[in-house]
C-alpha distance (Angstrom), angle and dihedral (degrees) to the residues before:
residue distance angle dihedral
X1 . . .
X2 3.76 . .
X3 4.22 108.6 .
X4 3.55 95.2 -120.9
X5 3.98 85.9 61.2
X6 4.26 89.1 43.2
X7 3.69 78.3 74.6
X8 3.69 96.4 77.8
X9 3.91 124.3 -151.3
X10 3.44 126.5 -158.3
X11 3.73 109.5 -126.4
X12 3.81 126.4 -179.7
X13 4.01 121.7 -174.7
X14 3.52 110.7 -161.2
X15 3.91 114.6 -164.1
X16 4.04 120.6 -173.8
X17 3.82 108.9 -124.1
X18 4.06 100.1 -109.5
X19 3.85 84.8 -33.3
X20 4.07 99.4 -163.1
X21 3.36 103.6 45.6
X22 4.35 94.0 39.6
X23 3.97 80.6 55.8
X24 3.87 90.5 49.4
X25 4.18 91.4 48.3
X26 3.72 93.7 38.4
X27 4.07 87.6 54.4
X28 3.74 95.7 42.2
X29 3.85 116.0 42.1
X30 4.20 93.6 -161.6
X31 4.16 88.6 71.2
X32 3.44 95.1 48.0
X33 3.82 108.4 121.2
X34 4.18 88.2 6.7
X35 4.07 130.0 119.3
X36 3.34 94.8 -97.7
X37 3.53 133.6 174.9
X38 4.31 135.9 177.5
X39 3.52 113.7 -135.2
X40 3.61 152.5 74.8
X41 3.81 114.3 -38.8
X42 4.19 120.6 -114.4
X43 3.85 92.6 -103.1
X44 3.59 93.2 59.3
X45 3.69 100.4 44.4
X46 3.56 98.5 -104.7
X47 3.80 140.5 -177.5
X48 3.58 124.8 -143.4
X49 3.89 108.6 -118.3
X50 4.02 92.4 178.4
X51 3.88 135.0 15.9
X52 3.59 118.0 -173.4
X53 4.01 125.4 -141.0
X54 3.49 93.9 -94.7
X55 3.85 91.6 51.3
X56 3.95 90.3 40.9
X57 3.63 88.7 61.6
X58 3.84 93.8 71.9
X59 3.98 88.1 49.9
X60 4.38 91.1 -91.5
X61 3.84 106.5 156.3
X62 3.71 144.6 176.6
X63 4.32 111.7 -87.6
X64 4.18 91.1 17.3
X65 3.69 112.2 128.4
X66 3.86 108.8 -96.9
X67 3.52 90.0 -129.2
X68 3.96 94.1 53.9
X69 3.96 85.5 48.2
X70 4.11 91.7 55.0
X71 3.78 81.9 51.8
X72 3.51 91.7 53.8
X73 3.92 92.9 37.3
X74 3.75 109.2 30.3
X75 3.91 92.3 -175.3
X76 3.83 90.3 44.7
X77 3.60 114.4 147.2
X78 3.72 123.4 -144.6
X79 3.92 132.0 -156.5
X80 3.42 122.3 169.3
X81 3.95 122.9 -117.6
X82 3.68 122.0 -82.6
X83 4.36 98.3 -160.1
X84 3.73 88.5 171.4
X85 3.87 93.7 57.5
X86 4.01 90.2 46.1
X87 3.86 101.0 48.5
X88 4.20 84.9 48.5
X89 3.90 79.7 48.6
X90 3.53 93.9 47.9
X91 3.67 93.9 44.6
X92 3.85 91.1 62.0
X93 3.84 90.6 46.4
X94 3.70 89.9 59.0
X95 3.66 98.9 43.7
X96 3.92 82.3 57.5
X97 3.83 85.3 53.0
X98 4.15 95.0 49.1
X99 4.16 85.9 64.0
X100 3.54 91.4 72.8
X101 3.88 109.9 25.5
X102 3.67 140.2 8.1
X103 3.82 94.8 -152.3
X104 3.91 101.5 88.6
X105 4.14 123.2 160.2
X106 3.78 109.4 -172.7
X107 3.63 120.6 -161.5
X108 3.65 101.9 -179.1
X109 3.82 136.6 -13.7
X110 4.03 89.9 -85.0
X111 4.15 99.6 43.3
X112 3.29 141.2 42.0
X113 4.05 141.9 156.3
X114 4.00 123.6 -117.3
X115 3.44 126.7 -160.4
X116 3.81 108.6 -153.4
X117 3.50 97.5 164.4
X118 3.74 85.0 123.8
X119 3.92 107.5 55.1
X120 3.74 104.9 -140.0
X121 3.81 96.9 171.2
X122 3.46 98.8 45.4
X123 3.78 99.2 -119.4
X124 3.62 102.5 141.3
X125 4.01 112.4 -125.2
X126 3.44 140.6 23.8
X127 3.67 96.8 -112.3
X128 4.77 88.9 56.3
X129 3.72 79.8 52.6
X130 3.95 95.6 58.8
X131 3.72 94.5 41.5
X132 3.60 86.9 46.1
X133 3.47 92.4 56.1
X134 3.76 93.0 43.7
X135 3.58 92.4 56.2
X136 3.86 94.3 43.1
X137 3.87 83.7 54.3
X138 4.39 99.6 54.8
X139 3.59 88.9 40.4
X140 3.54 111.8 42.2
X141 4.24 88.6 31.8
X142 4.28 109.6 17.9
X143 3.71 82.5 -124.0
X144 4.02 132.4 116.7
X145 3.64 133.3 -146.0
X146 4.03 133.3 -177.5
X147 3.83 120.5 -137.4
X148 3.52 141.4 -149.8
X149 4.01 130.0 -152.2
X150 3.34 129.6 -175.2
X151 3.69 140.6 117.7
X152 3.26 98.0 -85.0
X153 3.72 144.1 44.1
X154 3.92 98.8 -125.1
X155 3.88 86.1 47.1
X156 4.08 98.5 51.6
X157 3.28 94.7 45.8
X158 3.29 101.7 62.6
X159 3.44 91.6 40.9
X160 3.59 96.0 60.6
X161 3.86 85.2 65.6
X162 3.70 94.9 50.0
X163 4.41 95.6 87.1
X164 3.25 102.6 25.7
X165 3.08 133.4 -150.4
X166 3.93 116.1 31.1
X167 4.04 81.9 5.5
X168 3.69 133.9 172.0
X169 3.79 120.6 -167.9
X170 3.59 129.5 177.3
X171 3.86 126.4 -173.9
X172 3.69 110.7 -174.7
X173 4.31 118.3 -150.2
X174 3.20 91.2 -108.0
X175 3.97 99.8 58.6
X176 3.88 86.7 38.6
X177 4.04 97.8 101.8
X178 4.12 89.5 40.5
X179 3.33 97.5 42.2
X180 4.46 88.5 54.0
X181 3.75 88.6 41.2
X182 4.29 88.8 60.8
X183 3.54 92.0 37.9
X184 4.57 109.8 115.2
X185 3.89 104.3 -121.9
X186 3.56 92.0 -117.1
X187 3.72 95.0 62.5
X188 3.95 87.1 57.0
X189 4.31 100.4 108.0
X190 4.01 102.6 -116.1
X191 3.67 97.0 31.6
X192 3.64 107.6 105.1
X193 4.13 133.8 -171.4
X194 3.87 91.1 -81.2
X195 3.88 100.9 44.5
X196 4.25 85.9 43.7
X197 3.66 95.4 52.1
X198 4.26 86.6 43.3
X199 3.61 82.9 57.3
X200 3.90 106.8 43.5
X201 3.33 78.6 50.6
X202 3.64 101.2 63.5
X203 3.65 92.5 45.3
X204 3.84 93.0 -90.7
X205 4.11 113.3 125.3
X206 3.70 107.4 141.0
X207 3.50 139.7 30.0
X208 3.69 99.9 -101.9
X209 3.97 89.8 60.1
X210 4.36 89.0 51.7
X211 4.02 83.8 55.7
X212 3.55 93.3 57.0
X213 4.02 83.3 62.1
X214 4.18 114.6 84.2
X215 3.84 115.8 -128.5
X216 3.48 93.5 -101.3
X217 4.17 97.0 59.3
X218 3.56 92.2 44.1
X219 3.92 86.5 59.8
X220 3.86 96.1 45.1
X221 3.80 86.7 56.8
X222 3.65 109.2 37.0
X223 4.21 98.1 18.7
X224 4.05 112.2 -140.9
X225 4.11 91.4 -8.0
X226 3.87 82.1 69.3
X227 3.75 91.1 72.5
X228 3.81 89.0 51.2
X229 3.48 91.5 53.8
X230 3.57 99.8 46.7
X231 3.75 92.8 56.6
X232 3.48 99.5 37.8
X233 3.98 99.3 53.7
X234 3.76 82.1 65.1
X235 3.53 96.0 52.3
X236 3.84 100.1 -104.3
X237 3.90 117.4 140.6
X238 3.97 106.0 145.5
X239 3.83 82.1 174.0
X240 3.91 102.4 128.2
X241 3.82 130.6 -154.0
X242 4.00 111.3 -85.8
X243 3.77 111.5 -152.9
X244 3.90 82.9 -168.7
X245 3.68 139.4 22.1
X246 3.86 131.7 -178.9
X247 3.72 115.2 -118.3
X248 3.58 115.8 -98.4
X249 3.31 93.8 -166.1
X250 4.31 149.8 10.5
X251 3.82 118.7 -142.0
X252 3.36 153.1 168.3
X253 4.38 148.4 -178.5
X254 3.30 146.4 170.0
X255 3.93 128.5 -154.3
X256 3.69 108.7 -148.5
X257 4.05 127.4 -143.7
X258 3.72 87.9 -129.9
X259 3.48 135.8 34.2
X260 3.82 120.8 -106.8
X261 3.30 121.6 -127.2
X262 3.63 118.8 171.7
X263 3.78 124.0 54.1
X264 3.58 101.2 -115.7
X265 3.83 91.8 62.1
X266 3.73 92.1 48.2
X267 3.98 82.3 53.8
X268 3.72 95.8 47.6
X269 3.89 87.1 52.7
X270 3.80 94.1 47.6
X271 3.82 90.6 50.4
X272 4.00 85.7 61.3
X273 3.60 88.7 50.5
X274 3.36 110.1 43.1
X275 4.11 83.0 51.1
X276 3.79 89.8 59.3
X277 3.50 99.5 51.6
X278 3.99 94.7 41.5
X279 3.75 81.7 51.9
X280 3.56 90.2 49.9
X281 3.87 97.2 51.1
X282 3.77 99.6 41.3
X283 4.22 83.1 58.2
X284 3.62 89.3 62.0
X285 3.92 101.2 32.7
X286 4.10 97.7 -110.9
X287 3.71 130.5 146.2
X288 3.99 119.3 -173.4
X289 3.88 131.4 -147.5
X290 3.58 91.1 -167.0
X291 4.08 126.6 62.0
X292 3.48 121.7 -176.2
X293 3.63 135.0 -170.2
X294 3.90 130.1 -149.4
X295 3.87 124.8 -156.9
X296 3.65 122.4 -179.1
X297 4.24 99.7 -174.1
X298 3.96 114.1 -151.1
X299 3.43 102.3 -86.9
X300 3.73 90.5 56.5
X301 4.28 104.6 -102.0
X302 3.50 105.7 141.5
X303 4.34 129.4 -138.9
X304 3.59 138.4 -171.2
X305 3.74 130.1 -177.3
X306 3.35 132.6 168.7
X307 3.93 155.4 -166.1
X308 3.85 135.9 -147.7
X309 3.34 127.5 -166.2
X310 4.02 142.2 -175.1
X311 3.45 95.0 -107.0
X312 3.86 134.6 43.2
X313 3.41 124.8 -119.5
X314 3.43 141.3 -174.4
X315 3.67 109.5 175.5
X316 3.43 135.3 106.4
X317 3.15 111.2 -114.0
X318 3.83 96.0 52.0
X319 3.89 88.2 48.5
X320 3.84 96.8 55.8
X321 3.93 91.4 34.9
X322 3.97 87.4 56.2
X323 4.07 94.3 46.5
X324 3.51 95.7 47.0
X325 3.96 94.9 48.1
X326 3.88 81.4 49.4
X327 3.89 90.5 46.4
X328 3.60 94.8 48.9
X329 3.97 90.7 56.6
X330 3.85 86.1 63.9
X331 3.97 126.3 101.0
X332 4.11 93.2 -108.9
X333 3.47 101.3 -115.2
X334 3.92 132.6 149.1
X335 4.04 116.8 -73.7
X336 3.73 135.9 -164.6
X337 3.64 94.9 -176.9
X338 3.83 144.8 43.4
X339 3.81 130.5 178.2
X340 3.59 135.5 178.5
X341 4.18 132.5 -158.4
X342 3.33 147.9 -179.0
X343 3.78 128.4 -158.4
X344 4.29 146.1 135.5
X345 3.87 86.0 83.3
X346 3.96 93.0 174.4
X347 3.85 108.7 -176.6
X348 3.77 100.7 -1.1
X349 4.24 117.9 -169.7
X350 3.46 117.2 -79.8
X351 3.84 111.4 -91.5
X352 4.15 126.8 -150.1
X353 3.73 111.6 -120.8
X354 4.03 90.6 -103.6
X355 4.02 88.5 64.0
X356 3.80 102.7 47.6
X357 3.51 107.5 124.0
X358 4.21 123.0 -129.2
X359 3.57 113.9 -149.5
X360 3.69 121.0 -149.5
X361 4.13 114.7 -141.3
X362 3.44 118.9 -54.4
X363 3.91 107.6 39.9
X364 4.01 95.3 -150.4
X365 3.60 97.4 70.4
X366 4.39 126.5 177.1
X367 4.01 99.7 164.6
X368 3.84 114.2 72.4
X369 4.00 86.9 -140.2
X370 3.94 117.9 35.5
X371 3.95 122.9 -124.1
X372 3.56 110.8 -113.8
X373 4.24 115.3 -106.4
C-alpha cells in the first residue's frame, strides 16, 4: 500500500437499521412486527422512502413505486414520512457521535462515517467505540444500528452491511486486500446493475479476478471508474473523513399524483420549482453556471439535460426560463416527475460561518428529503 494509507485511520460507518420505518414502529406500537413501508400511498403515485425488514422480505425497497411494492406485498402497510421527527432523531444520533470524535461525514439522516482515529473519550479501540455507540443508540433512542470498522472508508462501509440489522463488523488491515479480493463485483460501491452484468460477463465476478486486470485495461473498459477499481481491489482508499463539504449542487422535484400531459402544466409545475430552488440558493448566497433539468416520464424512464452559461445565476426567472427551453426540446410525452438543479458554482460569495451549508451523502441531490440506503 501507498504510504499515505500506511498511516492507518480508524474509520467507523454507522448505518441505522431501516431507519424510517424502525422510527415509525417504535412510535406506534400497532406496526410493530408489520410490512411496513414510509411513503406515498399507490393512489397517489407514491415512492417508498422506507421499507422495514418485514416488508423487505417480500422484495419492498426504498425508491420502488408504492404501487409495485403492494404488488409485491399485498398486506403492505403505508404511512407517510414524518422528516421533522427523523432530523430530531438524527440530531440525537449525532450528538451520541460528537462524544467520541469531532470528525463526522454524514451522508443522509440515517448514516454517517466517523473517524476515531484520535480517541477523544478514552475508550480504547475502534471496535469499544462502535459498540458504544450502538448501545448509546437502543438506549437513549429504542433504535438499532450495524457498524462497520476498518481502515478505510470504502472498507467500513460495506462492512456495516455485512450483519444486518443491529450489526457489528470489523475488518482488520491485515485482511483488508483478502477481504476486497472475495468481495462479488456488485457489492463494490459505484458499480451498478449495468456495469455488474458487463463484468460477469467478461468473466469478471469478484474482486480478485478485476486485480488480475493492469490499470490501463480497467480504464479502456470502464473509463475513469477503472482507476477506482484498480486501487481499490488492493485495498487503497486514501479518501479521508470530511466533517464538511461545500455543496456541489442546489435542487429540487416534485412527483405528481397525475401525470401531466400538456405543456403548460409541465410549465406551471416548473415555475414552482425553479422558485424553490432560487429561494434556496439566495439563503445561502450561491449563483450557478450550470442548470439542469430532471424528467421522470410515466412509465418511469428517467432524463436529464442541462445548460451552462457564462454567468451564474440564481434567480428565478433565469431558472424557470432555462428548464422550460430544456423542456420544450423534449418529445411531449406524459410525466410523473420534474426536478430542477443548480450546480458549477465557480467562485461563489464569501459566506459567514452561520451560513455554510452541510451536505448530506450524495452531493448532486433532486429529492428535497433523501431515500434511505
Amino acid at each position: 500500500m501507498e504510504e499515505e494509507q500506511a498511516i492507518q485511520r480508524k474509520i467507523i460507518h454507522i448505518d441505522m437499521d431501516a431507519f424510517y420505518a424502525s422510527v415509525e414502529q417504535r412510535d406506534f406500537p400497532e406496526y410493530r412486527g408489520k410490512a411496513l413501508a414510509v411513503g406515498g400511498r399507490p393512489e397517489e403515485r407514491g415512492v417508498v422512502a422506507a421499507a422495514s425488514y418485514e416488508a423487505r422480505r417480500f422484495g419492498v425497497r426504498s425508491a420502488m413505486s408504492s404501487h409495485k411494492a403492494l404488488q409485491l406485498c399485498p398486506d403492505l402497510i403505508f404511512v407517510r414520512p414524518r422528516f421533522d421527527v427523523y432530523r430530531a432523531v438524527s440530531r440525537h444520533i449525532h450528538s451520541i457521535f460528537r462524544r467520541y470524535t469531532d470528525i463526522i461525514e454524514p451522508l443522509s439522516l440515517d448514516e454517517a462515517y466517523l473517524d476515531v482515529s484520535h480517541d477523544k473519550a478514552g475508550v480504547g479501540s475502534a471496535i469499544k467505540i462502535a459498540r458504544e455507540i450502538k448501545q448509546a443508540i437502543r438506549e437513549e433512542l429504542d433504535l438499532t444500528a450495524s457498524a462497520g470498522i476498518s481502515v478505510s472508508k470504502f472498507v467500513a462501509k460495506i462492512a456495516s452491511d455485512m450483519n444486518k440489522p443491529d450489526g457489528l463488523t470489523f475488518i482488520a488491515p491485515s485482511e483488508v486486500e483478502a477481504f476486497m479480493e472475495r468481495l462479488p463485483v456488485e457489492k463494490f460501491h459505484g458499480v451498478g446493475r449495468v456495469t455488474a452484468e458487463k463484468m460477469k460477463r467478461m468473466g469478471w465476478h469478484t474482486g480478485a479476478d478485476l486485480k488480475k486486470l493492469s490499470e490501463d485495461e480497467l480504464v479502456q473498459h470502464f473509463g475513469k471508474s477503472g482507476h477506482f477499481f484498480y486501487r481499490i481491489v488492493r485495498g487503497i482508499d486514501l479518501r479521508p473523513v470530511q466533517p464538511e463539504r461545500e455543496t456541489r449542487s442546489v435542487a429540487a422535484e416534485d412527483t405528481f399524483i397525475q401525470d401531466l400531459h400538456t405543456l403548460e402544466e409541465m410549465e406551471a409545475e416548473l415555475q414552482k420549482i425553479a422558485g424553490r430552488v432560487s429561494g434556496r440558493l439566495q439563503k445561502y448566497g450561491l449563483r450557478g453556471r450550470t442548470i439542469t433539468l430532471k424528467v421522470k416520464f410515466h412509465d418511469f424512464r428517467q432524463i436529464t439535460r442541462n445548460q451552462s452559461y457564462t454567468q451564474a445565476v440564481n434567480d428565478h426567472a433565469s431558472l424557470f426560463r432555462t428548464a422550460a427551453e430544456l423542456l420544450q426540446k423534449i418529445e411531449l410525452r406524459p410525466v410523473r416527475l420534474l426536478g430542477i438543479s443548480v450546480s458549477n458554482f465557480g467562485e461563489a460569495p464569501q459566506r459567514s460561518p452561520q451560513q455554510k451549508t452541510h451536505v448530506s451523502g450524495q452531493l448532486s441531490l433532486f429529492s428535497d428529503e433523501m431515500y434511505e440506503e
